[in-house]
N, C-alpha and C positions, 0 to 999 in steps of 0.2 A: 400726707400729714393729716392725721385727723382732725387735731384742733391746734390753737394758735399756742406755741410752747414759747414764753419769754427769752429762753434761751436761744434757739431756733430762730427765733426772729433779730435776737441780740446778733447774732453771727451776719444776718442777709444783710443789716444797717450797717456794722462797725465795715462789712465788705465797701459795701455804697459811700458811707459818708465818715466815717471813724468812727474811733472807740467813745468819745466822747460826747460827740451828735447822737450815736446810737444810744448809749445811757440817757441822754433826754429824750427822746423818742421812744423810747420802747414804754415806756408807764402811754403815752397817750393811746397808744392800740387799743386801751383796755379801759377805756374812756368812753362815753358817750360819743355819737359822732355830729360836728354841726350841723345845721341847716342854713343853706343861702340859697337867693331866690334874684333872677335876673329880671328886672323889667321891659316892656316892650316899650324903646324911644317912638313909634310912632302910634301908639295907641295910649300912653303915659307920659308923664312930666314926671318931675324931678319933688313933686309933691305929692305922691303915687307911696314914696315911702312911710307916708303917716297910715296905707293902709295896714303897715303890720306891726302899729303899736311905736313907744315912743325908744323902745329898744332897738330898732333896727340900723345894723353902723355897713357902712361903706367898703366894699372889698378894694383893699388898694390896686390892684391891676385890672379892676373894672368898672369905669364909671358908670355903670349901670346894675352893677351888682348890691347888694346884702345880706349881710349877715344877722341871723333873726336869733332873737335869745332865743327862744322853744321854736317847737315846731308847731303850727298849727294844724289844722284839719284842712286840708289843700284840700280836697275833692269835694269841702262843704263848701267850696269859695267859688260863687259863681262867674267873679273875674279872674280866674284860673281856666276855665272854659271859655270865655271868649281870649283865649289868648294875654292878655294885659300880660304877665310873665311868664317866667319859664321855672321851673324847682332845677336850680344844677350845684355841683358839688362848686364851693368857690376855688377848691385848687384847681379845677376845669378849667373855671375860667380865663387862667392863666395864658391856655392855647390861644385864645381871642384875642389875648393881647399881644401875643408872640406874632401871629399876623397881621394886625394893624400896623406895629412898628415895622414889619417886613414889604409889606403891600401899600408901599406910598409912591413908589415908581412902577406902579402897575396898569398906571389909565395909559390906553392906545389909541390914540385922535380916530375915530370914521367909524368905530366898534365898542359895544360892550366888553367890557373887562368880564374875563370867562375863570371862574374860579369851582375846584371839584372838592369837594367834601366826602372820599372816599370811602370811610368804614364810617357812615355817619349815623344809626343808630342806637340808642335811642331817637336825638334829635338837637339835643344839646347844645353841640357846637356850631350844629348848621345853622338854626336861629341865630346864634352869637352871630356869625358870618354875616348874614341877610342886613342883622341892626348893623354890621358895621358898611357894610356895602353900599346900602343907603345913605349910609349919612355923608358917605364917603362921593360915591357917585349918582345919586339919582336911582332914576330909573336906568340908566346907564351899564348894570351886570347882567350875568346869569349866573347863578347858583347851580351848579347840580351835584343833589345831594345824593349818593350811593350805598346801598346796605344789601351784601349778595346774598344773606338769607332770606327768605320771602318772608316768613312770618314777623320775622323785626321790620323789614321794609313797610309791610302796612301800618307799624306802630309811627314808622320814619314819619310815613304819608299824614297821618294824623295830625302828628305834632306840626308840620311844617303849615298846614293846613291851617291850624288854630291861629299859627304864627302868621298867614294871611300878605304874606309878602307874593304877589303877581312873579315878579325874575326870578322864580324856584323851579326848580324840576326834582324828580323822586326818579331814582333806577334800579332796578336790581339784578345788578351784571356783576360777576368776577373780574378783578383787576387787570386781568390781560384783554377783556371787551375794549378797553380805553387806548390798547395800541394803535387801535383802526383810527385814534382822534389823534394823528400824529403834530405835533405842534400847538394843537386847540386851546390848551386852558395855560393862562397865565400863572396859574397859581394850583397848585394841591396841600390838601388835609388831609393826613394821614392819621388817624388816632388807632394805630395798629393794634389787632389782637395780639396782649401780651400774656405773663405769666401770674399777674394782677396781683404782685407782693403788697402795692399804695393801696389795695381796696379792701385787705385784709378783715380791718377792724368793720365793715359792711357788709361782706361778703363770705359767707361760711364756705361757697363752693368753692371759691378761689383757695382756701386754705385747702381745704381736701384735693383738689387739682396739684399744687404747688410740689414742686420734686427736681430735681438738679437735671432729668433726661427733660422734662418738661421745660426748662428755660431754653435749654439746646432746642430743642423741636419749635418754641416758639422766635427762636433768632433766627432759625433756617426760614419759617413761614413769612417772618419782617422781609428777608432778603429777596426773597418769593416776589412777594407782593411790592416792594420799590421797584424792583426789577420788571415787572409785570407794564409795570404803569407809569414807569419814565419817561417812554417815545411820547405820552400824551402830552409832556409840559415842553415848553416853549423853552428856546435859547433865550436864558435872563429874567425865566421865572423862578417862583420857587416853591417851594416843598418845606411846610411845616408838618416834621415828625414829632411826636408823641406817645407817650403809652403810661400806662400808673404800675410801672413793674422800679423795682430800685438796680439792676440787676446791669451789672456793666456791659455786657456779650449783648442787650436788647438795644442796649442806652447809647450810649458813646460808641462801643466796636460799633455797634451798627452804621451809626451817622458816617464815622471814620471807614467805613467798609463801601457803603454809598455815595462817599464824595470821592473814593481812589477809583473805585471801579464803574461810577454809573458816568462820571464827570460832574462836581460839581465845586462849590466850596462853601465852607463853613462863615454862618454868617453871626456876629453877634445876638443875644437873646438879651430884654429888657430884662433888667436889673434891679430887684427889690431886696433891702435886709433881710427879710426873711426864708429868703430863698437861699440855697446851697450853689453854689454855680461848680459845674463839671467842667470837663476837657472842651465839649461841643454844645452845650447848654446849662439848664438847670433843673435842681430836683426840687420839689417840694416837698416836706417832708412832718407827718404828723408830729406835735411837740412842737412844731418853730413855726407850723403856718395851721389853723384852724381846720381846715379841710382835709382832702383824702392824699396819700401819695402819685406824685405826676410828675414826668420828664417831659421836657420840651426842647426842640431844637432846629433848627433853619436854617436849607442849602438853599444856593442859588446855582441855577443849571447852567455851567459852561459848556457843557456836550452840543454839540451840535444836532438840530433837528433841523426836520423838514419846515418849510412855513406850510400853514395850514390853508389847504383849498377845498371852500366848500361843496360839496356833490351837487350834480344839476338834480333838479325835480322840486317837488313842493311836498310838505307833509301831509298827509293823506287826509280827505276830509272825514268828521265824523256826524252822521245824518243827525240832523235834528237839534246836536247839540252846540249851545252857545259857549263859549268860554272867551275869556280872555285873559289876552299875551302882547305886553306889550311892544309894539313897533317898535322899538329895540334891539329886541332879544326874539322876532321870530323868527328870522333866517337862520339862526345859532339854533333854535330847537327844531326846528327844519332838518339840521344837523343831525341831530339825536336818535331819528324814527327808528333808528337799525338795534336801538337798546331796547325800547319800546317801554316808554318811561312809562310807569303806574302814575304818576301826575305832572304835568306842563301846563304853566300858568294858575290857571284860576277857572273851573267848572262855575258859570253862570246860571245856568238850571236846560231844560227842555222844553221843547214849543210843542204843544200838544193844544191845536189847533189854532185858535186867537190866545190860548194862554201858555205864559212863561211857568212853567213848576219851578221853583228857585233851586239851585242845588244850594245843601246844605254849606259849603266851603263858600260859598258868594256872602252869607253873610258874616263872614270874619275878617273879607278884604279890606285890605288898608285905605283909605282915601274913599273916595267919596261911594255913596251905594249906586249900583251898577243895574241892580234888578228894577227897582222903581216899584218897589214896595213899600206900603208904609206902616213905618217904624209905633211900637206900643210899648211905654217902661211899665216893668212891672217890678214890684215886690222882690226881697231877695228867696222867702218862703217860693211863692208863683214861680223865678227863676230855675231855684230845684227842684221842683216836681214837672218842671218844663226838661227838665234836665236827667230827670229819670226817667223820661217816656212817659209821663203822665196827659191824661185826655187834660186837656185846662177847659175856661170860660173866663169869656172876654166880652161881656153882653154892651161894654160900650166901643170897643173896639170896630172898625170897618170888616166888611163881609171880604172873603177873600182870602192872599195871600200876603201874610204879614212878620214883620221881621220882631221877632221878640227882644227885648234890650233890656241891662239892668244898670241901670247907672251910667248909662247913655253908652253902652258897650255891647252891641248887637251879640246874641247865641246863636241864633239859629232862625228857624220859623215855622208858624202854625199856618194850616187853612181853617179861618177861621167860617165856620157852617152858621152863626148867630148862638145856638143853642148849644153850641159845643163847637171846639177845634179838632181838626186832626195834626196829630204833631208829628215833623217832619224831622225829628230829631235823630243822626243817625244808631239802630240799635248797637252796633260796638262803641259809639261812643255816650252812650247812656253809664249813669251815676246806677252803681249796683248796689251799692248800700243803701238801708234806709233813713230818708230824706223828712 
């Protein structure tokens, strides 16, 4: 399909959700698309929302979400790099909610609650997970976030990085890696590769991908990957599925296909007016809810599994470098070395000689600062050109290694020489436009 044809699309809706939800929906494809922006509960208050004007209203299935009349310039916003939110589509956010109401008999007395964030790139929803885990448990989880392409994985690493939560991990393994973690994780995220019919109105490629052999190829691939990564979850966890396709064979058979043949059963999904509810969940759908199209929906595993036992050994050291991971969650990433996560915990910096070099991710961590550098506010100007790799000066600043901050929300850090800094700001995640 080259471009999006009303009729064409009229047909995929009136399949999904009638004749008559489809005639409301189909004018919104062809609509501007919104903007919502989730905040970070531990780097933000709930007064965080005046920073995007007096327009910003509330996503009903996420107390930490917004809906912005426009869109701004995110990448001029220098509390966008230190993490303070996240830019995600508000029908996304939907998934986050579908797991909190599912993941409330999920704490295990003696252990952290072990939750997988399987196809998790961009980063979206695994942030969502991290705010609701905390608030839920403490220090008390482990996150691990999974993306088996490598190039999205680094974007993964980025983002979760900004996000600055310690109980995270980054992997980049195919879904049958996670059999070896038979029993391990209380809980999996599935935001499977679909046929992306909800991202239509966003996404040009997904139109030109979109094709009837194409939904079949991507229902086989769903079945693939449950399949893959079932031995991982526990007797009594569960598995929130997802995808932004409207397409029944991805949507429902699938769910109904995974709870006859993997063992599980079908758990109710929160309930909002604006939502479509199906056979095994619900659709969101452009015209009746602001954001992009999304299915959701929630098993619990009765199949029996192994109970998980951890392997003997320790995780391997690495010279030099400091990191931290909380007493919690290290025997669990102990667990992990066989995936060989691209990030566990939190990179503190390197000892090179009497001095600590910071790593860049040390200053985004949540709670208190770890390196024992001290902190310099600057200008939101000074912030972006800090932010694009620019040399700065700090002539009143202390000599050294210093945490740069705008609005009392650390970026990153300079060494500052007196006469000049050198800025330690990572090149991929430098502002490429001009500042």
């Amino acid at each position: 399909m080259e471009r999006l044809e009303p009729e064409t699309l009229r047909e995929i809706l009136t399949r999904a959700v009638g004749a008559d939800r489809a005639d409301r929906a189909v004018p919104a494809f062809f609509t501007p698309a919104s903007v919502s922006v989730r905040r970070h509960p531990s780097k933000t208050d709930a007064a965080f929302a005046g920073h995007f004007g007096p327009g910003a209203a509330p996503v009903p299935w996420n107390p930490l979400g917004l809906l912005l009349e426009k869109r701004p310039s995110f990448t001029l916003d220098p509390l966008l790099h230190a993490g303070c939110y996240y830019v995600q589509d508000s029908s996304a956010m939907y998934v986050g909610e579908v797991f909190r109401r599912a993941a409330g008999g999920l704490d295990v007395p003696g252990r952290p609650v072990r939750v997988l964030d399987l196809c998790a790139a961009p980063g979206g929803k695994g942030t969502d997970l991290a705010a609701s885990l905390r608030t839920a448990f403490g220090d008390g989880f482990l996150l691990v976030a999974n993306e088996v392409m490598r190039d999205r994985a680094g974007i993964l690493a980025d983002n979760l990085a900004l996000w600055g939560d310690p109980c995270t991990a980054v992997t980049s393994a195919d879904p049958k890696a996670f059999a070896a973690l038979e029993g391990f994780f209380d809980a999996i995220v599935a935001d499977v590769p679909c046929s992306g019919e909800g991202m239509f109105r966003k996404d040009p490629v997904a139109v030109r991908a979109w094709s009837e052999d194409h939904v079949r190829h991507c229902a086989a691939r769903q079945r693939r990957i449950l399949s893959d990564v079932w031995p991982a979850l526990r007797t009594g966890g569960i598995l929130v599925y997802s995808t932004c396709t409207f397409e029944e064979a991805e949507n429902d058979a699938l769910v109904e296909w995974a709870a006859g043949q993997l063992g599980a059963e079908v758990l109710p999904v929160p309930a909002f007016p604006q939502l479509v509810p199906t056979r095994t969940g619900a659709l969101l759908v452009p015209g009746f809810v602001p954001g992009e199209g999304q299915f959701a929906a929630v098993l619990r595993k009765t199949a029996p599994a192994a109970a998980w036992r951890a392997p003997r050994g320790k995780a391997p050291a690495r010279a030099e470098e400091l990191r931290y991971v909380p007493e919690s969650i290290a025997a669990d990433l102990a667990s992990l070395q066989f995936l060989r996560p691209l990030r566990a915990g939190t990179p503190l910096g390197v000892r090179k000689g009497t001095d600590l070099v910071p790593d860049p991710d040390a200053a985004l961590l949540i709670g208190e600062d770890r390196t024992g550098c001290p902190a310099v506010e600057v200008d939101a100007a000074t912030a972006l050109h800090f932010l694009h790799g620019d040399a700065l000066r700090l002539p009143d600043a202390p000599k050294g290694f210093v945490r740069i901050c705008h609005e009392g929300h650390p970026l990153g850090f300079v060494k500052n020489l007196g006469n000049r800094c050198n800025n330690l700001h990572p090149a991929r995640r430098r502002i490429r436009m001009d500042v």
